[in-house]
C-alpha positions as CSV (number, residue, x, y, z in Angstrom):
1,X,123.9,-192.1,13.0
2,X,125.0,-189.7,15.6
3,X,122.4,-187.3,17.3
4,X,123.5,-183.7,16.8
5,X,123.6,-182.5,19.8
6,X,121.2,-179.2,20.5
7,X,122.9,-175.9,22.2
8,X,120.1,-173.6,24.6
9,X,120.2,-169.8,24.0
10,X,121.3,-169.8,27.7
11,X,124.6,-171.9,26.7
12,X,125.6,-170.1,23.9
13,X,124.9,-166.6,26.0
14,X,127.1,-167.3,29.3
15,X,129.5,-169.2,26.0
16,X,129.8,-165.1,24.9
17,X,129.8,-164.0,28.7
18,X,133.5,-166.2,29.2
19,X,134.9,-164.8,25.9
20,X,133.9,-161.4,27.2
21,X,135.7,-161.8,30.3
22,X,139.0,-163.3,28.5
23,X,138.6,-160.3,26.0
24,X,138.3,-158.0,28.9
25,X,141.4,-159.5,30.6
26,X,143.8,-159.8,27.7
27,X,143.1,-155.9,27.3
28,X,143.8,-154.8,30.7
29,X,146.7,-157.1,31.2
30,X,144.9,-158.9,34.4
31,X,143.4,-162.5,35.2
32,X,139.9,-163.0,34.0
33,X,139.0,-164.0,38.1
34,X,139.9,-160.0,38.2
35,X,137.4,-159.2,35.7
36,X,134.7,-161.5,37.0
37,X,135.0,-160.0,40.6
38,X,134.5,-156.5,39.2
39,X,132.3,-157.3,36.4
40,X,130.3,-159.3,39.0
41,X,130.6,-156.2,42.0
42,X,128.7,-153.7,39.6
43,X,126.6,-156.2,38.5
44,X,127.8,-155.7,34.3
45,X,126.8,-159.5,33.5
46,X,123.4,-159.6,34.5
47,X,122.3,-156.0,33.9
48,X,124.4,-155.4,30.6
49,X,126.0,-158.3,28.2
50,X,123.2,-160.7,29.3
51,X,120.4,-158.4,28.6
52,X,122.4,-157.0,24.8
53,X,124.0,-160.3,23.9
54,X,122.1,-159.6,20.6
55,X,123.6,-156.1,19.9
56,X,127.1,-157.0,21.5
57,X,127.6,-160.3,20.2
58,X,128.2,-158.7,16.8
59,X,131.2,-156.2,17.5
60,X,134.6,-157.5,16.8
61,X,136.2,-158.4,19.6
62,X,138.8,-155.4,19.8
63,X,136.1,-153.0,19.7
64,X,134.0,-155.0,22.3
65,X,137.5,-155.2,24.8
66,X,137.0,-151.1,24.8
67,X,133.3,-150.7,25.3
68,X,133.4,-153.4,27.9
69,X,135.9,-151.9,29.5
70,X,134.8,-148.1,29.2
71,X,131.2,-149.6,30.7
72,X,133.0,-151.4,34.0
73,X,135.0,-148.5,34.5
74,X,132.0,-146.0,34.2
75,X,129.8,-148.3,36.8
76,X,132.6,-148.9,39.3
77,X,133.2,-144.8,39.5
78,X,129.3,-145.0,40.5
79,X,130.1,-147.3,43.5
């Protein structure tokens, strides 16, 4: 019998943290290194999707694309 295999909260977090990058890039029209480099510059990953994966996890993924973006654009005008 083969042992089911077990995915950590962490996986399945930075799992939803790729998809919002691709999401992110598909709706801008740039690659998702882009996206990482600004996402990563403000610091949106660690200080917003990680800590609301619960909240942001449940938006469909059109309406997720436009807060994302609305978000980076709001923190890199604070640079």
């Amino acid at each position: 019998m083969d042992e089911i295999r077990k995915i950590s909260k962490e996986q399945i977090v930075m799992a939803f943290v790729a998809t919002c990058i691709e999401t992110m890039a598909r709706h801008l029209g740039v690659s998702y290194q882009e996206v990482y480099k600004r996402m990563e510059r403000v610091g949106m990953i660690d200080n917003y999707i990680v800590p609301n994966y619960e909240p942001l996890h449940s938006e469909s993924r059109e309406v997720l694309a436009e807060r994302m973006v609305e978000c980076l654009m709001n923190w890199e005008k604070e640079l």
